[in-house]
C-alpha positions in Angstrom: 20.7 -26.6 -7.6 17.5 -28.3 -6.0 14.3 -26.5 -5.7 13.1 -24.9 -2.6 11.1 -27.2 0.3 9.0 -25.7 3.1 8.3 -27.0 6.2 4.3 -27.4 6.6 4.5 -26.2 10.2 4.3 -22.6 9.4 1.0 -22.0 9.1 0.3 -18.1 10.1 3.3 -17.9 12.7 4.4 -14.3 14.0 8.0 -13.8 12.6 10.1 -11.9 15.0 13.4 -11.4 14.8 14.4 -13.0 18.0 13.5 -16.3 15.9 15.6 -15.7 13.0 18.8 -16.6 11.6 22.5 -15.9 13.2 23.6 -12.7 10.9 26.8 -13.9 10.4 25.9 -17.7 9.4 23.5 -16.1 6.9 26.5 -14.1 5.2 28.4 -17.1 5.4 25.8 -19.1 3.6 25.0 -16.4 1.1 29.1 -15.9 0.0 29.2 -19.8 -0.5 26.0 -19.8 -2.4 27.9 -17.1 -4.6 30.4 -19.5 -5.4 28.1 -22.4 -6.4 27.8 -24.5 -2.8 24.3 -26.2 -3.3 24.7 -27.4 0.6 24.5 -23.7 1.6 21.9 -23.0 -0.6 19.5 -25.6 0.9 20.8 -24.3 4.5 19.4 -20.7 3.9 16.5 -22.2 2.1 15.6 -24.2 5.4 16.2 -21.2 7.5 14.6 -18.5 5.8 11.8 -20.1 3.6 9.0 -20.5 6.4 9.1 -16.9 7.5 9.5 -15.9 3.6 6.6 -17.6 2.5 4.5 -16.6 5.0 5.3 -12.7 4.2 4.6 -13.8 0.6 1.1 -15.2 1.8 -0.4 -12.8 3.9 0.5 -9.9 0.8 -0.7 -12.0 -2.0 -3.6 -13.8 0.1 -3.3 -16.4 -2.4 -1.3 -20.0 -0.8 -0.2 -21.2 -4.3 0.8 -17.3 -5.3 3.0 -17.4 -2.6 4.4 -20.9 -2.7 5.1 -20.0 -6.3 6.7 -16.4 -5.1 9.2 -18.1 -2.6 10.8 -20.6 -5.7 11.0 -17.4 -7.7 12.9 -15.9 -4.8 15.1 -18.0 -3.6 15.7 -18.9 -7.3 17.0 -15.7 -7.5 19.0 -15.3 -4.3 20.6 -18.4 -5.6 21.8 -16.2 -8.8 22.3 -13.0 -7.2 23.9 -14.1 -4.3 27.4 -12.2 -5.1 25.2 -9.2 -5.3 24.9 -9.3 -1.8 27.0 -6.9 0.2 27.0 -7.8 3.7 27.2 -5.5 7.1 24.8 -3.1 4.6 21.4 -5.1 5.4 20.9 -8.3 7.0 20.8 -11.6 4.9 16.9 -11.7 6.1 16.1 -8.1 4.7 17.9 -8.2 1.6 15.6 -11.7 0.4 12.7 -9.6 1.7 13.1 -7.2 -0.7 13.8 -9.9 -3.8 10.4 -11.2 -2.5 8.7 -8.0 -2.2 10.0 -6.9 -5.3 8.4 -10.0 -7.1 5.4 -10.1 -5.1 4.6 -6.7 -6.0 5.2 -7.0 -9.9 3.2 -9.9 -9.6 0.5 -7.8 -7.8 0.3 -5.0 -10.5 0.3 -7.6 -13.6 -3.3 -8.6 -12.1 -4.6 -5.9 -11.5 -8.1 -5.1 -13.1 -8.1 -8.5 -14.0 -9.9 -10.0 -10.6 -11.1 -9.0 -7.4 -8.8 -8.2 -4.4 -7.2 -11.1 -3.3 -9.2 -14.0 -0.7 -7.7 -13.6 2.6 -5.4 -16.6 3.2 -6.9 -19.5 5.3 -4.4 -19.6 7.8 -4.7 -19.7 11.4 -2.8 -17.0 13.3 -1.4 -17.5 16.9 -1.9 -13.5 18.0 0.3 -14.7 21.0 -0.1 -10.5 23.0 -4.0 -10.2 21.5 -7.1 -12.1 22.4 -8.9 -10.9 19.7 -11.8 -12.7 19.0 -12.2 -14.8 16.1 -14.8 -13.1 14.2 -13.1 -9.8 14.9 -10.1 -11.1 13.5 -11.9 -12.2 10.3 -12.8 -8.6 10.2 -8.9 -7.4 10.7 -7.7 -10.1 7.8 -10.3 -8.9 4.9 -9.1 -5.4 6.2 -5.4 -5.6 5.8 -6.5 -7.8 2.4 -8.1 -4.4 1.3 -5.1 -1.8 2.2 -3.4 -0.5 -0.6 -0.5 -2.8 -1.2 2.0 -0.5 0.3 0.2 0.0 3.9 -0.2 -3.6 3.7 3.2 -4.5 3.3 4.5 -2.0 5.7 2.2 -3.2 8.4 2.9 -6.9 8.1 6.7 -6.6 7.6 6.6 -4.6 10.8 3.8 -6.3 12.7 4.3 -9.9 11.8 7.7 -10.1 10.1 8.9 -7.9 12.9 11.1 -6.2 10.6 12.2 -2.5 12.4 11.0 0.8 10.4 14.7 0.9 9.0 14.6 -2.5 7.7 11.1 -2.6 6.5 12.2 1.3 4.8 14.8 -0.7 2.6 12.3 -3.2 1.9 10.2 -0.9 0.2 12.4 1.3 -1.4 11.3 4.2 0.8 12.5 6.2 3.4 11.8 5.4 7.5 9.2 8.4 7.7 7.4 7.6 4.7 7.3 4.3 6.2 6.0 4.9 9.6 2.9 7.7 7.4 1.7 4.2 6.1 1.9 2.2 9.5 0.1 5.3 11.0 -2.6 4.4 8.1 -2.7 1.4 8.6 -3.2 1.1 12.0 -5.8 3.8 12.0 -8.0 1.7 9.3 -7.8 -1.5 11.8 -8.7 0.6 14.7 -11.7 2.1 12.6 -12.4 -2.1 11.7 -12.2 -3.0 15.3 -14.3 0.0 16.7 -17.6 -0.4 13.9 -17.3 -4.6 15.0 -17.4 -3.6 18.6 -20.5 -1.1 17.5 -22.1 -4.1 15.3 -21.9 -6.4 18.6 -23.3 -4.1 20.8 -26.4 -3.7 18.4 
């Protein structure tokens, strides 16, 4: 089995889901992986690795945290593939979750040992905002500082475009508890963007 490879073009894309995989290819892919096929493998690594990683980047804020992250992940897909069940969760949302999963330990080893993560240096096409770029310096360092659950439910849902459900299984939580942290979420970048449009008035 080869390592995972990552196309250098993905620098702070949206993800949406109108960009993703075929549903039924991924399955494919993921039963053959379950019996060994290294060809599949590197097919679902191409497909899914860009948007992976940049999930991966944006939670951890650290690009070496997160290239290291996506081998761990698709290192595991590659062993865990017959533990995928499909028509339960899509191919894309079940890898989510190995990443999340390992993100997150990773997250809580560190903690008390350093700072909140840097914000990733990554320019992000907003493609529906105009939102300045200071202003949006001001967004990144406030999602950097969210706890790590409203974090992750705000960019699995705002830049993964994962739904409420999908991001839910994610998570390991249920849809409402979900859409309580987008709801805190939102309400701490709305407080970010109101005191920056306060500062530049001043």
């Amino acid at each position: 089995m080869k390592t995972t490879s990552r196309s250098k073009a993905d620098g702070g894309r949206l993800y949406r889901d109108d960009a993703g995989s075929d549903n039924t290819r991924d399955d494919g892919w993921l039963r053959a992986v379950a019996r060994g096929d290294e060809h599949a493998y590197a097919e679902l690594v191409a497909c899914h690795s860009d948007r992976i990683y940049a999930y991966l980047l944006r939670l951890t804020g650290s690009p070496a945290d997160a290239e290291d992250l996506l081998q761990e992940t698709f290192l595991r897909v590659w062993r865990k593939a017959d533990s995928y069940q499909p028509g339960r969760v899509k191919a894309g949302t079940w890898m989510h979750r190995i990443a999340h999963n390992l993100s997150i330990d990773r997250i809580r080893k560190r903690r008390g040992e350093s700072q909140l993560p840097d914000v990733a240096d990554t320019s992000v096409d907003m493609e529906t905002s105009q939102i300045a770029s200071q202003e949006w310096r001001r967004v990144e360092a406030t999602i950097a500082r969210l706890p790590e659950n409203q974090r992750a439910a705000l960019l699995l849902c705002q830049l993964q475009g994962f739904s409420n459900a999908e991001a839910a299984h994610i998570l390991k939580l249920n849809v409402r508890a979900v859409e309580s942290l987008l709801a805190r979420a939102r309400r701490a970048l709305k407080m970010t963007l109101l005191e920056a449009g306060e500062a530049t008035d001043d």
